[in-house]
C-alpha positions in Angstrom: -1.8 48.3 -60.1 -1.8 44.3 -60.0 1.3 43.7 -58.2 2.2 42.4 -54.7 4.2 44.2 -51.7 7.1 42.6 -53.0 7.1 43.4 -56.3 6.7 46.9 -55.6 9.9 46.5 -53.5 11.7 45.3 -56.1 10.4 48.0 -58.3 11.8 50.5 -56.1 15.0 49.0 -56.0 14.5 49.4 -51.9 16.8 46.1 -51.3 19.5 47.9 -53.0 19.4 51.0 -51.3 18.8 50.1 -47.6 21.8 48.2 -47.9 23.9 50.6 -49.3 22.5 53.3 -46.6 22.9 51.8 -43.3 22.1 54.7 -41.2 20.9 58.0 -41.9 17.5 60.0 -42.9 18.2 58.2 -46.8 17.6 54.9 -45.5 14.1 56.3 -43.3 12.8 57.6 -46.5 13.4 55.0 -48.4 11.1 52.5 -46.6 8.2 55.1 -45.9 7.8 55.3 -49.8 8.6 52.1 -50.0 5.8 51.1 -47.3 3.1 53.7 -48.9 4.1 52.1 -52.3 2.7 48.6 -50.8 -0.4 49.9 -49.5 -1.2 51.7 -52.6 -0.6 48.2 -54.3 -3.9 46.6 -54.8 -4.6 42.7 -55.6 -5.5 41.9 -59.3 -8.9 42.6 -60.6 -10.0 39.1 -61.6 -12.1 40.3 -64.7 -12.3 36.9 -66.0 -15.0 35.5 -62.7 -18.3 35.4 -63.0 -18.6 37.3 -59.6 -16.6 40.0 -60.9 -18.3 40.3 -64.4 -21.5 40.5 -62.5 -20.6 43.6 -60.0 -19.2 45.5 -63.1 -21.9 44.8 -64.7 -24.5 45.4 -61.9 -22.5 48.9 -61.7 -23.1 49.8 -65.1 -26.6 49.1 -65.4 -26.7 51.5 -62.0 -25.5 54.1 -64.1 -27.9 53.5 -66.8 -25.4 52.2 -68.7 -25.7 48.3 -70.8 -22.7 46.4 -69.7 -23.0 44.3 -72.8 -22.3 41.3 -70.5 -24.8 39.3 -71.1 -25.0 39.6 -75.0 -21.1 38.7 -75.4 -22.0 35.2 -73.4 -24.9 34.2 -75.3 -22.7 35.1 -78.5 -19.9 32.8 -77.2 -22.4 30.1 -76.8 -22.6 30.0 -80.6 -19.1 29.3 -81.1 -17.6 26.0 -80.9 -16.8 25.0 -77.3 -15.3 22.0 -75.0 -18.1 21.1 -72.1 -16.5 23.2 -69.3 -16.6 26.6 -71.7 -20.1 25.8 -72.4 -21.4 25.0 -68.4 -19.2 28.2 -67.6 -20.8 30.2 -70.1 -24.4 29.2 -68.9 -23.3 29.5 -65.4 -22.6 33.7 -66.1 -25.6 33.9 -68.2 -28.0 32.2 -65.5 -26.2 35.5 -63.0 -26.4 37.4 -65.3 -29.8 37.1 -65.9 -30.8 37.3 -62.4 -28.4 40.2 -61.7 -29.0 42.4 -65.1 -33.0 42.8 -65.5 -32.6 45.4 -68.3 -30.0 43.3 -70.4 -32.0 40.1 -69.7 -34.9 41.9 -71.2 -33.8 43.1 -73.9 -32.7 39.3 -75.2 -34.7 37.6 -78.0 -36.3 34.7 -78.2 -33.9 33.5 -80.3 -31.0 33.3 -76.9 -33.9 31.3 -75.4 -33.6 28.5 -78.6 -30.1 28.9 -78.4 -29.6 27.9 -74.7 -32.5 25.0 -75.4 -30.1 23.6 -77.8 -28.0 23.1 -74.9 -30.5 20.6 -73.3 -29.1 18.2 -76.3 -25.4 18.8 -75.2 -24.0 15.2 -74.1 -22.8 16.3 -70.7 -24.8 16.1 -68.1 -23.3 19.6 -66.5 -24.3 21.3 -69.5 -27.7 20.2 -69.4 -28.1 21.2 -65.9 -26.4 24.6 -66.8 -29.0 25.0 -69.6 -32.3 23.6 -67.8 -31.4 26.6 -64.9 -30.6 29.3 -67.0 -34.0 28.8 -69.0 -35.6 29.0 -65.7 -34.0 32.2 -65.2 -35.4 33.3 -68.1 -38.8 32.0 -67.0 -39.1 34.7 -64.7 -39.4 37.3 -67.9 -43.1 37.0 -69.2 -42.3 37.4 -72.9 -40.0 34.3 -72.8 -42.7 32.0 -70.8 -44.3 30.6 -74.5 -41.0 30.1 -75.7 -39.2 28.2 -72.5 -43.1 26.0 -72.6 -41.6 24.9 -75.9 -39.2 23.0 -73.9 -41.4 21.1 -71.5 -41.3 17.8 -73.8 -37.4 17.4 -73.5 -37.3 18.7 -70.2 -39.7 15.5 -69.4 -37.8 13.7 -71.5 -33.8 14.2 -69.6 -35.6 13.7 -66.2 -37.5 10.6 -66.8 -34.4 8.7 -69.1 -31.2 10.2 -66.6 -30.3 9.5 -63.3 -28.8 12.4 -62.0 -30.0 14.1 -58.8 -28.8 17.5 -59.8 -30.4 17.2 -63.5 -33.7 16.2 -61.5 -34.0 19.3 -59.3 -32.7 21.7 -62.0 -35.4 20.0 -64.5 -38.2 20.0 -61.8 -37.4 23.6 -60.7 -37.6 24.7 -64.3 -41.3 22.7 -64.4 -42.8 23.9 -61.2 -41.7 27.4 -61.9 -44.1 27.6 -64.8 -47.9 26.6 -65.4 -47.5 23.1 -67.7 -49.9 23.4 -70.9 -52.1 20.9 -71.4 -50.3 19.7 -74.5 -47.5 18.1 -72.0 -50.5 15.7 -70.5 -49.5 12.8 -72.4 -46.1 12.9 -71.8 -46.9 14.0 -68.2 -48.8 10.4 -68.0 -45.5 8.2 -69.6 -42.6 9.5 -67.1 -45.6 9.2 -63.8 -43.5 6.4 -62.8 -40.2 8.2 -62.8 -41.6 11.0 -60.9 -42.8 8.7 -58.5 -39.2 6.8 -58.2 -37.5 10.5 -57.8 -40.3 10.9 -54.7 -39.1 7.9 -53.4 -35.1 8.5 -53.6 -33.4 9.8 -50.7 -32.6 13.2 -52.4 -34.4 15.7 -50.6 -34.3 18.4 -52.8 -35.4 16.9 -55.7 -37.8 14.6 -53.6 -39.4 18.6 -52.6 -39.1 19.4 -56.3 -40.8 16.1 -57.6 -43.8 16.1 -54.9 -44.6 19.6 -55.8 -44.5 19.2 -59.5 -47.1 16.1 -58.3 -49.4 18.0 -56.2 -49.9 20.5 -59.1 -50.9 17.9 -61.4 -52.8 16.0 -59.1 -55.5 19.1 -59.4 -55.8 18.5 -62.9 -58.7 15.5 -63.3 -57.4 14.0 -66.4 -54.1 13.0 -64.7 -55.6 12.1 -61.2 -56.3 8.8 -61.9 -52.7 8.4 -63.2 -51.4 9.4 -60.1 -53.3 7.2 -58.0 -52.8 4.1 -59.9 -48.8 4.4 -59.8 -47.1 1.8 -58.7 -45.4 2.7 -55.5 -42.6 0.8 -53.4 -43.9 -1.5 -49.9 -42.4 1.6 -47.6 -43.9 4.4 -49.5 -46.0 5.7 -45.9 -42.5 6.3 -45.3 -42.1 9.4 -46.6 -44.7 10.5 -43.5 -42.7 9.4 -40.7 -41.9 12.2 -38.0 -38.1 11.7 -39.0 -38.3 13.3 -42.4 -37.0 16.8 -42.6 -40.0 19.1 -42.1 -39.7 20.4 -46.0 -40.6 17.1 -47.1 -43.3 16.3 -44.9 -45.2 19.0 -45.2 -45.4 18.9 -49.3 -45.9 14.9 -48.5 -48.5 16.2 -46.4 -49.7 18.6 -49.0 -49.9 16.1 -51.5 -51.8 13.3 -49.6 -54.7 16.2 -48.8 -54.8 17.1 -52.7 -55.6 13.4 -53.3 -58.1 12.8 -50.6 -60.3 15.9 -52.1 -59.7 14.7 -56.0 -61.0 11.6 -55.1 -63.7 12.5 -53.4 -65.0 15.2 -55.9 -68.8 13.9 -57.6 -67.0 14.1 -61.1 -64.2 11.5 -59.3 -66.4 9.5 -57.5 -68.9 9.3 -60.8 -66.8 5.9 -62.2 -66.2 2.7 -61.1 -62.1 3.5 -60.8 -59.7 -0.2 -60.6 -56.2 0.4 -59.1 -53.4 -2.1 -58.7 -52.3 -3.7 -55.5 -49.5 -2.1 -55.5 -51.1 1.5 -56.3 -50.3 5.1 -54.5 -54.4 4.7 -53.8 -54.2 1.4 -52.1 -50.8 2.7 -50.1 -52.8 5.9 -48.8 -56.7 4.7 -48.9 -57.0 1.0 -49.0 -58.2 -0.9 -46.6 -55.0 -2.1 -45.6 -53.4 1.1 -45.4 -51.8 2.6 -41.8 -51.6 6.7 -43.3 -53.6 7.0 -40.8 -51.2 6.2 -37.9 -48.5 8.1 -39.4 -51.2 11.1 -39.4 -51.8 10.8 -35.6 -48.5 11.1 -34.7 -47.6 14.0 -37.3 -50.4 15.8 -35.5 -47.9 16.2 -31.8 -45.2 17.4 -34.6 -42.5 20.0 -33.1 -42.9 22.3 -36.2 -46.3 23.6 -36.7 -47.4 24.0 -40.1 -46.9 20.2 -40.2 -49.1 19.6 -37.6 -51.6 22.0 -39.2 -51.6 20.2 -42.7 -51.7 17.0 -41.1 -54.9 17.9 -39.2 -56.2 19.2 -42.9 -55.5 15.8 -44.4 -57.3 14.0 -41.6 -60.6 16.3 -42.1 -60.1 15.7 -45.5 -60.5 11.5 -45.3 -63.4 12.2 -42.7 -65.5 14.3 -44.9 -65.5 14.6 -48.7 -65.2 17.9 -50.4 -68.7 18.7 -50.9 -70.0 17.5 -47.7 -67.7 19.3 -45.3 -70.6 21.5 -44.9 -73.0 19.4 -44.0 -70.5 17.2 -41.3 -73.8 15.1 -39.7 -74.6 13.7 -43.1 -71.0 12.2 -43.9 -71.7 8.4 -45.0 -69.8 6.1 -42.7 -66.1 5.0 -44.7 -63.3 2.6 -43.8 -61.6 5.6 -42.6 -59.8 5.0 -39.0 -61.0 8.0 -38.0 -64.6 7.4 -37.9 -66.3 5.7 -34.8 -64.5 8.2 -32.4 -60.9 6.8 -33.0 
């Protein structure tokens, strides 16, 4: 086993006895077993990659039996290793944990601090190694609580690091999870770097960062905090037909979220001051041209953005609790009213 066409040859000794045979029925059998010894050689079983540990493993949990994979990484991860061991590691446990729902189960709480004390690694590979295999984990009620624990520093590496693929690994692990309310104030210090990861030309952590934001802009003590970010000149950008149709319809998604929260009798109940600069004045002030960008999302070639930009139009027409009642809506700045 293990050894190549060749080697098997040499094995045989066939070299050596073809030439010493040069006709005859010796030399024939010679290369049949010689040829049947080759196809019975098979390439090496590369034990050691993490696509290989997982179908062994996948096997034995088939068979009702615990391959023990997934303990012996999260063991390894307690001994002293050089930043590639440690991302590798993570990287099998993350499979792992995907692949092995029995073993990933059975782990304690305690592998869950473990791999959080990865999140303090000074590599930026580890981190991201760390931040996706605790969202692996996420997807195991028991270790929800625990991962929460984590929500601070997670906060914390996205808001402080530049790194596109530490943003969407962070902001998968956030939006895969219900954020306490204990996060809020932290939530409101790292608005702006939320906001800046929006505006980046990353789209999968621009997807990750606008859907982390349209959850929190249904909570209403952070929707004023949203509104009053600070946003770059081109922000209506991000509503262009040209954007890939993932973005725009979160962007989409987002802007109809904000419409409703400010239009909600506990919203509108204060006297609310934004800076010139602000997300509101970008989509709601006076001076703002969403709605032009809305007009021509509604002739969109892919439909569900055409169907949430129609929702965000009805949405800057009629406030929440008046939709109802359409022939009482007060007359706004909104372009849309007057028949335009």
């Amino acid at each position: 086993m293990g050894k190549s066409v060749q080697q098997c040859l040499e094995q045989l000794d066939i070299r050596k006895s073809v030439v010493g045979l040069a006709t005859g029925a010796g030399a024939i059998y010679l290369l049949y077993k010689a040829i049947r010894a080759g196809i019975k050689c098979q390439p090496p079983l590369c034990t050691a990659s993490p696509i290989c540990i997982a179908r062994l493993a996948i096997e034995r949990e088939r068979h009702g039996r615990d391959s023990g994979e997934l303990r012996r990484l999260l063991n390894s991860l307690e001994y002293k290793q050089d930043e590639y061991a440690k991302s590798m590691i993570l990287h099998s446990i993350t499979r792992c944990v995907y692949l092995l729902e029995a073993e990933a189960s059975a782990c304690t709480t305690d592998d869950i601090v473990l791999v959080g004390t990865m999140l303090d690694d000074k590599d930026n590979s580890v981190k991201i190694q760390a931040l996706n295999t605790l969202k692996a984990f996420s997807g195991i009620r028991k270790f929800r609580l625990k991962i929460q624990e984590q929500f601070i520093k997670v906060l914390e590496l996205i808001s402080t690091i530049w790194d596109s693929d530490l943003h969407v690994a962070g902001l998968r692990l956030l939006n895969n999870l219900p954020l306490p309310d204990f996060v809020h104030p932290q939530l409101r210090r790292v608005m702006p770097a939320l906001m800046e990861i929006l505006q980046s030309d990353y789209i999968l952590a621009q997807v990750q960062a606008i859907r982390l934001l349209s959850y929190l802009a249904q909570k209403n003590d952070l929707l004023y905090d949203i509104l009053n970010c600070q946003v770059h000149s081109n922000f209506l950008n991000l509503f262009q037909a040209t954007q890939p149709g993932s973005l725009l319809f979160e962007v989409l998604v987002f802007a109809e979220r904000l419409s409703e929260g400010r239009n909600t009798p506990h919203y509108r109940a204060v006297k609310w001051h934004y800076n010139e600069q602000s997300l509101h004045e970008a989509l709601f002030g006076d001076e703002s041209r969403l709605a032009d960008r809305l007009l021509a999302l509604v002739i969109h070639p892919e439909e569900e953005v055409q169907i949430q930009a129609c929702k965000v139009i009805v949405s800057l027409q009629y406030p929440q609790d008046m939709r109802v009642r359409p022939s009482s809506c007060r007359t706004s700045h909104s372009y849309f009213n007057n028949g335009e």
